[in-house]
Structures are given as structure tokens and as C-alpha cells.
Backbone as numpy.savetxt, mean C-alpha at the origin, in Angstrom:
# Nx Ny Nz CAx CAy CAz Cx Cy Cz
9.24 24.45 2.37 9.42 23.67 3.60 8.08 23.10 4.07
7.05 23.91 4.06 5.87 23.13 4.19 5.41 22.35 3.61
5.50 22.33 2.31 4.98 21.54 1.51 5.95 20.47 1.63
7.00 20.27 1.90 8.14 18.92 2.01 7.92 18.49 3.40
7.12 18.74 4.31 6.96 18.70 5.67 6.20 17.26 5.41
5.66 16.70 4.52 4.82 15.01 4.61 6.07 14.43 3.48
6.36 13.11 3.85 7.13 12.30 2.91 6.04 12.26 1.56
6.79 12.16 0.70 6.12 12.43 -1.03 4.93 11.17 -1.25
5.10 9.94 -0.98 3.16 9.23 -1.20 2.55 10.06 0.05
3.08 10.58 0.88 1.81 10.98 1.65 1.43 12.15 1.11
2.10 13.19 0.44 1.36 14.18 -0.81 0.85 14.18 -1.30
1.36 12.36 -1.96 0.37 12.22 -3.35 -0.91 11.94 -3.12
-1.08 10.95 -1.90 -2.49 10.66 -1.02 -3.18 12.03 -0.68
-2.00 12.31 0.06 -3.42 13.85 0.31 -3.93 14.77 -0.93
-3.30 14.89 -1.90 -3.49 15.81 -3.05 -4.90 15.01 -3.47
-4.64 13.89 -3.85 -5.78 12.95 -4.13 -6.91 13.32 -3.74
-6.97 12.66 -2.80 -8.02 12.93 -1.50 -8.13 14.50 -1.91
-7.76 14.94 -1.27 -7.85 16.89 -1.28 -8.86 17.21 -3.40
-8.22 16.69 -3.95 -8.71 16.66 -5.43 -10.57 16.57 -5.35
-10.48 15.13 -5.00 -11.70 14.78 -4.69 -12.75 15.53 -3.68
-12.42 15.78 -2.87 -13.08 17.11 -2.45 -13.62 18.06 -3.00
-12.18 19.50 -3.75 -12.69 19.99 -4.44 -13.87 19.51 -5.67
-13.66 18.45 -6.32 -14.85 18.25 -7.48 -16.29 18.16 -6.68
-16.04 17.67 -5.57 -17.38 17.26 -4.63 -18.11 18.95 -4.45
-17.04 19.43 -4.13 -17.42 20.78 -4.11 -17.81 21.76 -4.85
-17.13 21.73 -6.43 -17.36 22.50 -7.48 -19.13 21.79 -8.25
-18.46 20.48 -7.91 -20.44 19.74 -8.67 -21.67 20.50 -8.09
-21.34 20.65 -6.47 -22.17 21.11 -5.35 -22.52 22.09 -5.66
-21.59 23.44 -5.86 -21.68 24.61 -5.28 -21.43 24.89 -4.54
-20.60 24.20 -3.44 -20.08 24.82 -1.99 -18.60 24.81 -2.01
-18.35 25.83 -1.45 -16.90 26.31 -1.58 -16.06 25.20 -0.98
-14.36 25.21 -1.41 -13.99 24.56 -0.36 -12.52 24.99 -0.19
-12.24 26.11 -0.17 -11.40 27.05 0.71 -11.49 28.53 0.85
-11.87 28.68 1.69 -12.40 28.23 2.87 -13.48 27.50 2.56
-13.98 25.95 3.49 -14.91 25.43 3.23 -16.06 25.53 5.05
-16.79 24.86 5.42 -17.66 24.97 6.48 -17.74 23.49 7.02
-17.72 23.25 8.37 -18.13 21.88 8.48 -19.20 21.18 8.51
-19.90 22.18 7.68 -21.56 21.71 7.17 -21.03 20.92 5.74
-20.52 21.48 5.06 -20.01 21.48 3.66 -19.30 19.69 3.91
-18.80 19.72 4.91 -17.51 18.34 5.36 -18.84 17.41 5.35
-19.56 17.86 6.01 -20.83 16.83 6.57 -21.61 16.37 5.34
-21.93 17.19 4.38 -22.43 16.53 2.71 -21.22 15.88 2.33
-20.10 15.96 2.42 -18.96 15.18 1.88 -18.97 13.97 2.20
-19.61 13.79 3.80 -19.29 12.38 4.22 -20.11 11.48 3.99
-21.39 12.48 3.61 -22.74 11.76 3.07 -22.80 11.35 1.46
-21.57 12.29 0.88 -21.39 11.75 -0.70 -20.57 10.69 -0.84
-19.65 10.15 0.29 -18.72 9.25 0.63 -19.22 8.31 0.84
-20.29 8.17 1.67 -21.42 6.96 1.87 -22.14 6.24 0.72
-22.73 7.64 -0.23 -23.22 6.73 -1.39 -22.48 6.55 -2.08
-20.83 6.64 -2.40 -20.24 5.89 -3.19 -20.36 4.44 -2.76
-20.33 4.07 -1.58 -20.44 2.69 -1.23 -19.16 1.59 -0.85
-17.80 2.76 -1.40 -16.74 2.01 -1.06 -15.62 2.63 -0.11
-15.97 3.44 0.40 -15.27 3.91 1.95 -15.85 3.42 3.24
-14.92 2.76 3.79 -15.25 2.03 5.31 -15.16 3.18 5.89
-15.91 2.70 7.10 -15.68 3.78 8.13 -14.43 4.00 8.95
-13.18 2.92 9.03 -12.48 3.08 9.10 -11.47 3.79 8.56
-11.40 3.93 7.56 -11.03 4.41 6.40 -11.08 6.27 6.07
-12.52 6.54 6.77 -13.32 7.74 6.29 -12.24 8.62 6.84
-11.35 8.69 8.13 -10.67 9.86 8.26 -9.32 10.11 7.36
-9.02 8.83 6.60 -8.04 9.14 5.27 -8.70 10.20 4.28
-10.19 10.49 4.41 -10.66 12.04 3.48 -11.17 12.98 4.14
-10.98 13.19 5.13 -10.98 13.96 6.16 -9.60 14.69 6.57
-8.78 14.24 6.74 -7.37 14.82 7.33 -6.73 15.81 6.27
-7.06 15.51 4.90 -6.57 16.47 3.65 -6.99 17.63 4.03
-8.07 17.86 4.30 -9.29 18.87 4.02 -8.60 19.93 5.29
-8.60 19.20 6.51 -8.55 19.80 7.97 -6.31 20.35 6.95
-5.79 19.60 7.02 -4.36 19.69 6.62 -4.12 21.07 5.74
-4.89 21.10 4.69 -4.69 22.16 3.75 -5.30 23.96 3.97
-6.10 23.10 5.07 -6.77 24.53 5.68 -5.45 25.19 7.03
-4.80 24.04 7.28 -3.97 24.91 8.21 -2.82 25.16 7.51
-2.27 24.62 6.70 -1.54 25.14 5.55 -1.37 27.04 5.45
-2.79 27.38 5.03 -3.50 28.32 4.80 -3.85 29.07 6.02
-3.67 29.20 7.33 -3.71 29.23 8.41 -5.35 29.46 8.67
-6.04 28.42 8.05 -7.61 29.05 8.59 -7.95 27.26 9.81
-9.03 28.00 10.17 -9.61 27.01 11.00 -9.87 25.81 10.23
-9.76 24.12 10.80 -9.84 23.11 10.43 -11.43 22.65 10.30
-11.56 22.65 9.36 -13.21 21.92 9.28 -14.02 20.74 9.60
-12.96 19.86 9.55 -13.50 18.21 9.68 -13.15 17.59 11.16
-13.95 18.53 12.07 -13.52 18.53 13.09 -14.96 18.89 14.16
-14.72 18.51 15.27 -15.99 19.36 16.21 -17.16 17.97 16.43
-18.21 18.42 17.03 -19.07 17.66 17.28 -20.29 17.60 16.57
-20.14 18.18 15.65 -21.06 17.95 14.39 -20.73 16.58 13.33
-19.17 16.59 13.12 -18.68 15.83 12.45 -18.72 14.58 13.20
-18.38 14.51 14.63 -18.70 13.30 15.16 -19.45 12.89 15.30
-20.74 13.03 15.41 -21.95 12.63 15.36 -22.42 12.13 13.47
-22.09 13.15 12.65 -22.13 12.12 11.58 -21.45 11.15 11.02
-20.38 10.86 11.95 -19.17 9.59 11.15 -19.95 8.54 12.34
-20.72 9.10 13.40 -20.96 7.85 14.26 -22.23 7.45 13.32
-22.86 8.19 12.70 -24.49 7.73 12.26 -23.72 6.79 10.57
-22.68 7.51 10.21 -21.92 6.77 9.06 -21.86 5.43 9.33
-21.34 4.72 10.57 -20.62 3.87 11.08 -22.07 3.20 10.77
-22.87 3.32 11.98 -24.55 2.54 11.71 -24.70 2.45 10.41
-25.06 3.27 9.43 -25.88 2.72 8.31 -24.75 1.79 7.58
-23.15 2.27 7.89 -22.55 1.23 7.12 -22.75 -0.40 7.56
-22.65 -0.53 8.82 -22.97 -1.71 9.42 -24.16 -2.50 9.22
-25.40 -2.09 8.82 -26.67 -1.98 8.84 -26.71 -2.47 7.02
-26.37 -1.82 6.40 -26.34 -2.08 4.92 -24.83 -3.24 5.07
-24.20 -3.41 5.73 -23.49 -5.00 5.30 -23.76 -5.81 6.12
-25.00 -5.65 7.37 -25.51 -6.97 8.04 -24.59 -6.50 9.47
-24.41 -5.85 9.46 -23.28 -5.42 10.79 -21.67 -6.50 10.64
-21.71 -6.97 9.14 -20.39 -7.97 8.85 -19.29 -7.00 7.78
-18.10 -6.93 8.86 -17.19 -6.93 7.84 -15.98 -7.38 7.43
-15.42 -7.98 6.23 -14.69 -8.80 6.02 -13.25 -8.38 7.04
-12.60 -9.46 7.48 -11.40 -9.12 8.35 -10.26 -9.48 7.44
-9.38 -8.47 7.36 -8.30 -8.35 6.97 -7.24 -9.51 7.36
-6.56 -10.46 6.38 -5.87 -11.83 7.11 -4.64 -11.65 6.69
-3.51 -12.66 6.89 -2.38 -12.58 6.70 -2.68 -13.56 5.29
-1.55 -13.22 4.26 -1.73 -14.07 2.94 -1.13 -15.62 3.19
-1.59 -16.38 2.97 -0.84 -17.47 2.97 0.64 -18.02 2.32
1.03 -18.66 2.60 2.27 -18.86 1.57 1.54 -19.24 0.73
0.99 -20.40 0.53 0.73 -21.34 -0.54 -0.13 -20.15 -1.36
-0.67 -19.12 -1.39 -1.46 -17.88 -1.98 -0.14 -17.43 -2.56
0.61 -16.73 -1.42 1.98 -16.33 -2.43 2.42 -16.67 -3.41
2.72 -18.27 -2.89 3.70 -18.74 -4.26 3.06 -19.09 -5.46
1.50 -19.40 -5.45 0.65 -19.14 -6.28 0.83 -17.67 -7.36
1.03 -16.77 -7.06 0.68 -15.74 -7.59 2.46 -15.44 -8.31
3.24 -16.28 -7.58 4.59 -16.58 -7.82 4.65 -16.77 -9.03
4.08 -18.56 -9.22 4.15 -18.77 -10.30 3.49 -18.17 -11.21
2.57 -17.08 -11.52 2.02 -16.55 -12.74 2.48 -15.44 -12.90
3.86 -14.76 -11.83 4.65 -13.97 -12.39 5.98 -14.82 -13.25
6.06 -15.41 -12.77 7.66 -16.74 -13.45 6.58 -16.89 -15.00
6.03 -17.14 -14.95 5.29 -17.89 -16.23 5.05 -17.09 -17.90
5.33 -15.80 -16.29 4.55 -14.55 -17.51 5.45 -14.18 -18.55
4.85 -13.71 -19.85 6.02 -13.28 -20.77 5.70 -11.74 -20.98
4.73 -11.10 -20.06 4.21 -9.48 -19.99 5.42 -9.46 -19.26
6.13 -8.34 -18.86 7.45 -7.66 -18.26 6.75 -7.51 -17.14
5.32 -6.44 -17.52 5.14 -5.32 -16.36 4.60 -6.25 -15.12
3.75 -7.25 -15.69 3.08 -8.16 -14.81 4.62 -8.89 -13.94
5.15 -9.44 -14.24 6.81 -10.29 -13.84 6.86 -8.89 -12.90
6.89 -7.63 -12.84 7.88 -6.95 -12.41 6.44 -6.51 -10.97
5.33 -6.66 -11.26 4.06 -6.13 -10.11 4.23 -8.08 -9.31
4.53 -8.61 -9.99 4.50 -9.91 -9.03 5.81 -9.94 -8.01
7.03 -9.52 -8.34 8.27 -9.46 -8.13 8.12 -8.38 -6.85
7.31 -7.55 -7.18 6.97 -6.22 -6.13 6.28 -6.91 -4.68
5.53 -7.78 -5.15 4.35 -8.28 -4.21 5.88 -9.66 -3.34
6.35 -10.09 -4.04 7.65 -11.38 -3.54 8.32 -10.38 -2.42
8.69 -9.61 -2.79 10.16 -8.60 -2.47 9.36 -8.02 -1.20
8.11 -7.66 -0.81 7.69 -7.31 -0.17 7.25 -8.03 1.30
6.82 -9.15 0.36 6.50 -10.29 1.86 7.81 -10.64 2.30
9.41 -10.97 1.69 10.79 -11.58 1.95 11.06 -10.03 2.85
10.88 -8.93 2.36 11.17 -8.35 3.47 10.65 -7.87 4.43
9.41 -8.23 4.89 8.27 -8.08 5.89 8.22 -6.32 6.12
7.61 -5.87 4.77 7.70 -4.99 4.37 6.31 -3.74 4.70
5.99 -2.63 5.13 5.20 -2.43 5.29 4.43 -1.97 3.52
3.14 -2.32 2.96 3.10 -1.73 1.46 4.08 -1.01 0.80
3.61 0.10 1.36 4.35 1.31 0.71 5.71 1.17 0.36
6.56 0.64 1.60 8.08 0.66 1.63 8.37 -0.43 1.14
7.53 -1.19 0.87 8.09 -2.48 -0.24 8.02 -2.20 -1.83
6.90 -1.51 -2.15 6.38 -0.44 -3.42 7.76 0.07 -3.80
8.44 0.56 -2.64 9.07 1.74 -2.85 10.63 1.23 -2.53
11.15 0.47 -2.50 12.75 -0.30 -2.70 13.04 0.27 -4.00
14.54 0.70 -3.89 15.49 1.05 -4.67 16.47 0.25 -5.21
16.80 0.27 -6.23 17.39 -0.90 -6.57 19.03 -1.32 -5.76
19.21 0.33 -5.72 20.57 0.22 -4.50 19.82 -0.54 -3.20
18.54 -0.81 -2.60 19.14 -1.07 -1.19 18.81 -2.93 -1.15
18.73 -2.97 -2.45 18.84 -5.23 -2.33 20.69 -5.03 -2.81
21.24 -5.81 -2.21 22.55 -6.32 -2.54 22.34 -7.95 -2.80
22.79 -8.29 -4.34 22.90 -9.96 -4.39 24.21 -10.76 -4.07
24.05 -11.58 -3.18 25.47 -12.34 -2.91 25.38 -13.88 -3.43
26.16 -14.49 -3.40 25.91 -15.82 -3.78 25.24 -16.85 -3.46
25.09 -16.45 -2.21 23.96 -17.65 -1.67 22.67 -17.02 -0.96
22.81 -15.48 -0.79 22.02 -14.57 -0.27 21.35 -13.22 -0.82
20.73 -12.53 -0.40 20.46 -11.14 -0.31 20.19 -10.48 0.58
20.74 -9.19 0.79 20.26 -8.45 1.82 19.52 -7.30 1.14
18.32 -7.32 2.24 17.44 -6.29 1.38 17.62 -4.80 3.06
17.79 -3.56 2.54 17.64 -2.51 3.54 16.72 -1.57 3.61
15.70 -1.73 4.12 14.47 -1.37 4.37 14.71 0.29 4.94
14.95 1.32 4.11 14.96 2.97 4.49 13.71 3.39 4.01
12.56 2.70 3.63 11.26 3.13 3.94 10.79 3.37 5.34
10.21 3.69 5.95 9.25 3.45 7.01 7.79 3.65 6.90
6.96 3.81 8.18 5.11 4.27 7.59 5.20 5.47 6.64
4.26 4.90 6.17 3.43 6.04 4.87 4.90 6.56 3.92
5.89 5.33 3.56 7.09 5.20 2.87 8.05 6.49 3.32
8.04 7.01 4.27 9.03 8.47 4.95 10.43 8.25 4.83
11.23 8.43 4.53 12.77 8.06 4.74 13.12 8.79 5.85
13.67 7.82 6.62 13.83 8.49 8.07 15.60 8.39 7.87
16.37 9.28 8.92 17.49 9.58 9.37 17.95 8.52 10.36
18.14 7.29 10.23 17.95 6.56 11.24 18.89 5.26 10.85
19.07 4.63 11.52 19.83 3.24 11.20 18.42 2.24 10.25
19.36 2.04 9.79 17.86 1.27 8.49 17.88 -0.42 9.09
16.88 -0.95 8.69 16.54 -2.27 8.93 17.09 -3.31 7.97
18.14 -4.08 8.13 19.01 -4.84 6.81 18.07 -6.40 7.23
17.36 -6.89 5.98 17.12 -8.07 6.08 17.69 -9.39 5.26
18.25 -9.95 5.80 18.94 -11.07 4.82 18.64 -12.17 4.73
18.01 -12.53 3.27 17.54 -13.43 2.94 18.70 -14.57 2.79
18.17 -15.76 3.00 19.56 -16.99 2.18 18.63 -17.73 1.30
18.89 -18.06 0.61 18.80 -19.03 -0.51 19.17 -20.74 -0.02
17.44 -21.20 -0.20 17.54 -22.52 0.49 18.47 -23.65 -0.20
18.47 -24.35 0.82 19.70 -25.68 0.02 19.13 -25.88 -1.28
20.41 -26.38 -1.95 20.48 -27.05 -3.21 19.51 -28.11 -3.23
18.62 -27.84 -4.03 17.38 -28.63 -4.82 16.32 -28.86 -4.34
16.13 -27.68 -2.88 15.33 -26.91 -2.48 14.43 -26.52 -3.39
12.83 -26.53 -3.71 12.72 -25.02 -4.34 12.63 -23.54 -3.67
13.03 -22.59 -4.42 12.41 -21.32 -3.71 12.17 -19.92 -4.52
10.63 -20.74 -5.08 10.22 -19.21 -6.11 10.22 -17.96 -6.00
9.74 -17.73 -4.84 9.80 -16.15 -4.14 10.97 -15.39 -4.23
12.62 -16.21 -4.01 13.38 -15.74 -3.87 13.98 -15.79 -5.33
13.03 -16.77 -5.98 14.05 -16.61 -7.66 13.55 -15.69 -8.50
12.12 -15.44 -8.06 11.51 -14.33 -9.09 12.05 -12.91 -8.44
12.27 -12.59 -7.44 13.04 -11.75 -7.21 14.14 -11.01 -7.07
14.98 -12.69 -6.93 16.57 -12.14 -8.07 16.71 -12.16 -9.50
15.81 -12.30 -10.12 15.91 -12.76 -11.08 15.28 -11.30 -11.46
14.45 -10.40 -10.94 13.96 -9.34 -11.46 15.14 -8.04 -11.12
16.15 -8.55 -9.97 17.02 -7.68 -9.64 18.32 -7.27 -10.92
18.36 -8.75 -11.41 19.74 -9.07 -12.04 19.08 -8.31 -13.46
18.30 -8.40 -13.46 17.47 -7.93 -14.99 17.71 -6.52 -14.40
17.65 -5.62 -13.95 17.30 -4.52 -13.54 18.87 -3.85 -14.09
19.83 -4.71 -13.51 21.61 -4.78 -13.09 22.28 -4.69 -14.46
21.41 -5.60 -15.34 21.83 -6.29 -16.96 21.53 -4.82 -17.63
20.51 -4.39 -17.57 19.95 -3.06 -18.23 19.86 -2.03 -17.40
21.43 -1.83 -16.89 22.13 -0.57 -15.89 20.81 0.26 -15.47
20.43 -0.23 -15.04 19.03 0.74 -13.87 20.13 1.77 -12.82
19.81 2.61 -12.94 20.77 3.53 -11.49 20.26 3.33 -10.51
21.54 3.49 -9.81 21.17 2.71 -7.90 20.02 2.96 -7.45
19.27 4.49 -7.88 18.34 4.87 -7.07 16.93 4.71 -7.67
17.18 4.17 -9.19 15.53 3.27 -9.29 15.07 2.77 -8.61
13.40 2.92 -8.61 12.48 2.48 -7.73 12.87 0.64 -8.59
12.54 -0.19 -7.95 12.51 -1.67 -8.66 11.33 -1.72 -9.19
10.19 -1.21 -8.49 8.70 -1.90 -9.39 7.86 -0.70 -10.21
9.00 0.23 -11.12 8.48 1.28 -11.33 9.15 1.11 -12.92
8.71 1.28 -14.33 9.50 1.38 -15.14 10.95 2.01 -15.18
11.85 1.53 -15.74 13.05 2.20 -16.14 12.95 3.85 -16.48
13.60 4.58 -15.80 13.21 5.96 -16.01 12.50 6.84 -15.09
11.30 5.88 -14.54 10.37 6.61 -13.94 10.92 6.40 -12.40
11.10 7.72 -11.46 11.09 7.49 -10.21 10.23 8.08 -9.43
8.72 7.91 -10.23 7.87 8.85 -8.82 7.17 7.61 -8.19
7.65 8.08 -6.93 7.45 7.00 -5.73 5.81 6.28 -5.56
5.66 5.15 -6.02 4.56 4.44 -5.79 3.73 4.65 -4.53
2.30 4.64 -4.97 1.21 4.73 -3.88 1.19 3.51 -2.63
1.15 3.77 -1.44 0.59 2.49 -0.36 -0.44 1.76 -0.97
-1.43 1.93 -2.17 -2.17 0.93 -2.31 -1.69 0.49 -3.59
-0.54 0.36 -3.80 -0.36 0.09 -5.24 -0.15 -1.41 -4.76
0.14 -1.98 -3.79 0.10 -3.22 -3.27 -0.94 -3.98 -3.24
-1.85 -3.52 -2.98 -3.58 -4.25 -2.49 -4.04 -4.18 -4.41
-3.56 -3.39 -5.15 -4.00 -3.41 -6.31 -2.97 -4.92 -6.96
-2.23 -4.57 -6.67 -1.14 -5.90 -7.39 -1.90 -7.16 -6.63
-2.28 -7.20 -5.27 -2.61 -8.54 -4.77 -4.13 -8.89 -5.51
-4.82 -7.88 -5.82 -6.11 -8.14 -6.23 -6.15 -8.61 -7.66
-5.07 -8.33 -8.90 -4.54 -8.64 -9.58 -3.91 -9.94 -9.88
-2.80 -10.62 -8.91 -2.47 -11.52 -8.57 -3.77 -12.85 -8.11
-4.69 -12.20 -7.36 -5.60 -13.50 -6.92 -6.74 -13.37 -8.06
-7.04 -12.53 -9.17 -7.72 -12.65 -10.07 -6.87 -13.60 -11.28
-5.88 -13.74 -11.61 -5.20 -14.16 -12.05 -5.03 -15.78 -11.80
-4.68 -15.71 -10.22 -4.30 -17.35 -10.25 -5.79 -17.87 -9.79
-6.82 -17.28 -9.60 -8.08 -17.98 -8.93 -7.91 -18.17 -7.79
-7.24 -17.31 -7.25 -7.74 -17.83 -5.52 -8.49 -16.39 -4.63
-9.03 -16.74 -3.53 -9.80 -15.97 -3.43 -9.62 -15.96 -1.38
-9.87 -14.80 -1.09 -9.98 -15.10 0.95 -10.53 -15.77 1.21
-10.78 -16.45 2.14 -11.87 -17.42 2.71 -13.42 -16.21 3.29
-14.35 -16.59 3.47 -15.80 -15.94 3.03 -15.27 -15.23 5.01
-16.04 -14.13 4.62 -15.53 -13.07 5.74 -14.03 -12.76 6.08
-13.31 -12.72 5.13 -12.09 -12.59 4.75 -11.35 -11.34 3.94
-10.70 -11.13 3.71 -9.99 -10.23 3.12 -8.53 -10.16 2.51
-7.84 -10.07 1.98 -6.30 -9.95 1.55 -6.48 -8.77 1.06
-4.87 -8.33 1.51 -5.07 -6.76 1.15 -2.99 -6.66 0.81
-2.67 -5.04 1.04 -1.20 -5.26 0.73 -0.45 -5.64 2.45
-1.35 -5.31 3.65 -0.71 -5.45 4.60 -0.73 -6.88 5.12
-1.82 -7.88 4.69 -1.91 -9.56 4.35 -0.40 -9.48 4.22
0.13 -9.42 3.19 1.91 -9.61 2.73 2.65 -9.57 4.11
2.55 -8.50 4.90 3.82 -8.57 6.12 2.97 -9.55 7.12
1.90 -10.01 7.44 1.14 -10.75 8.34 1.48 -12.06 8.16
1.52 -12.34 6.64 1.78 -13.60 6.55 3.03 -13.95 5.86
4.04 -13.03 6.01 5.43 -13.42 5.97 5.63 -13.72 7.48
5.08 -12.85 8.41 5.36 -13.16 9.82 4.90 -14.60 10.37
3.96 -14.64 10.09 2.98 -16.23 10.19 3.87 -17.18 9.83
4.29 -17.17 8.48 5.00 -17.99 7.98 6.33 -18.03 8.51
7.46 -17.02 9.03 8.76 -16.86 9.96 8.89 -17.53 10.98
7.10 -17.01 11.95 7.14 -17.82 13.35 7.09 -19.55 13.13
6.33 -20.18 11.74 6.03 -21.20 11.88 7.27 -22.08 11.54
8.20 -21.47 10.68 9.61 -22.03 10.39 10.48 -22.03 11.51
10.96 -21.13 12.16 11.43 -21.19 13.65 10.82 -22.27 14.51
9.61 -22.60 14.93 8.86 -23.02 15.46 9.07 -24.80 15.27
9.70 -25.37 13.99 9.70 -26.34 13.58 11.35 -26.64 13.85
């Protein structure tokens, strides 16, 4: 029961995280269960010279550590006013070593989307068609990462001129007990184009053709159902814009949560017209 107490990517995140620790710890020599919040405080300083944890970011390797210790019922480590004082001196030198600039996270554009559209349609790799199809399916259902990662092939229904997609993900992909979110796509007029929505039925019906069971993940091989990571998105988009050549604008960013920003962007601006 405890251990089922976090929805399963948030396990897999913390195990991660929690992993990485221990090696930080075994390289060291300092224990890390029980560990010390001296011990946390070299961690955050080995976190720094990797060079690729924001400070925003830094309490995603922090919360494992404090989590697994109460597990265990001991006192939480990554905690107190020792630790705050070094995530505030973190914050400075990170700022300081990027000019006090950091790129802002944007909504993706369409015209980026359907870009990355076409070099899944084009593709004759499966896996690539099926990580582009992931990244489509995700922005059509203004999806948070994870719970777009993580669609089952039962919850898209195809109709003839539509789809409804039912969103029983929620944050950090949890399946909640709850009335689910049904989004229904239509399929624009005849001679319309609309790639987004064809590479994604088109990856459904393939799925349908080669009897996938209801409860396949869609962007996961046939067979496999262990539930995709929240960044398996930001990896597909980084993928996708290496691919078609496009790139954020300079102090910019695209990431997997870009996808629901700029499906929204793009919703308000269609209404709007």
C-alpha cells in the first residue's frame, strides 16, 4: 500500500532520482540511508556541476530523498535551513554562470507542429511515425505530457467524421476516480487539410488492424505497457525540432508542456476568428 500510494511514472521518477543519489553517495562515501543534511548539501553541489539542473527543477531531487526516508520512518533530510540557504546560493551561481538569462518556456506553434507532422507522415521508421503521433495526440488533446505519453488505445474512439479522445490521466499521469475529460475532435471539411488529425488516426487504425488490446499504451510498442515517463515528451519534441530544423526563438524554449500552451493559443485564436 505504500509503495502504490504515488501513481506508477511518479515511482519511476522518484526511483530514478532516488538511484542517482545513492551512486552520488556510494562514489562519495557517505551513506544514504540513513543519510545527513550535510550529505543533501554535497548532493546539491554535485547537481550544480553537472550543469543541467535548473534551480527550478532542483526540488524534483530532493523530494525522493526526504520521501524514502519517511517511507522508513526516519527524519527527512532535504529539509531545514541549511538546505535553504544552499539552494538560495545554487540559484545565484546558476544565474551568474547564464548571465542572470533564462530561456522561457513558450507555447509550440502550430506551424512547428505540423512541421514535425510532416516528418512523422513521411517517415518509413514505425517507431519515429508512432513518437510523432504521440507528440499530435497530445497537443489535439490539450494534454498534460505525461497523460498524453500515456493514452490507451481504449480511451480514443474513431467515428466518421470525428474522434473522441478521454483524458483518465491527470498530473504526474495518476488515474483518478473521477468523471474523465472527453475531448472531441472533428475532422475539418472536405479538402480541408488536417495532418495532425490524419497522422493520428491513421496511427490509431494501425494499432486496431494489428488487434492492440484496449488497454495498450498507443506510443509504447505492441506488448509493452510500462507507462511512459513525463519527459518522454520534451525528448520526442527535441527529436522532432532536430529533425525538421526548427528551433525556439533565442531566449526561448519548447519543451513537452509548449504542446498544451500552444494547442490552447491556437483554440483561443480559432474561436476568436
Amino acid at each position: 500500500m505504500l509503495a502504490n500510494q504515488l501513481a506508477a511514472s511518479t515511482r519511476d521518477t522518484y526511483a530514478s532520482k532516488w538511484a542517482s543519489f545513492v551512486d552520488f553517495c556510494q562514489a562519495s562515501g557517505y551513506p544514504s540511508l540513513p543519510t545527513t543534511t550535510e550529505v543533501v548539501a554535497c548532493y546539491v553541489g554535485e547537481l550544480y556541476e553537472r550543469g543541467t539542473v535548473a534551480p527550478g527543477t532542483l526540488q524534483n531531487y530532493l523530494t525522493p530523498i526526504n520521501s524514502v526516508h519517511a517511507l522508513c520512518q526516519l527524519d527527512e533530510p532535504a529539509v531545514g535551513p541549511l538546505l535553504t540557504a544552499v539552494r538560495h546560493g545554487y540559484a545565484h551561481k546558476y544565474a551568474d554562470a547564464h548571465d542572470g538569462l533564462r530561456d522561457k518556456r513558450v507555447p509550440l506553434p502550430a506551424a512547428v507542429l505540423l512541421g514535425m507532422v510532416a516528418t512523422g507522415r513521411a517517415a518509413t521508421d514505425v517507431a519515429l511515425r508512432r513518437r510523432m503521433a504521440g507528440l499530435s495526440m497530445t497537443a489535439l488533446a490539450f494534454a498534460r505530457p505525461g497523460g498524453g505519453a500515456n493514452l490507451r488505445l481504449k480511451d480514443v474512439t474513431l467515428m466518421h467524421a470525428s474522434m473522441a479522445i478521454q483524458i483518465a490521466n491527470y498530473k504526474h499521469g495518476a488515474r483518478a476516480n473521477r468523471e474523465r475529460l472527453v475531448i472531441r475532435i472533428p475532422l475539418r471539411k472536405q479538402g480541408e487539410p488536417d495532418a495532425a488529425y490524419d497522422l493520428v488516426h491513421d496511427h490509431i487504425s494501425a494499432m486496431i488492424l494489428a488487434k492492440a488490446a484496449p488497454a495498450q499504451y498507443q506510443f509504447t510498442p505492441l506488448g509493452d505497457n510500462t507507462p511512459l515517463p513525463t519527459e518522454v515528451a520534451t525528448a520526442w519534441m527535441r527529436e522532432g525540432l532536430y529533425l525538421t530544423i526548427l528551433y525556439a526563438p533565442a531566449g526561448s524554449v519548447y519543451s513537452g508542456h509548449s504542446l498544451r500552451a500552444g494547442a490552447a493559443t491556437s483554440a483561443a485564436a480559432s474561436a476568436a476568428r
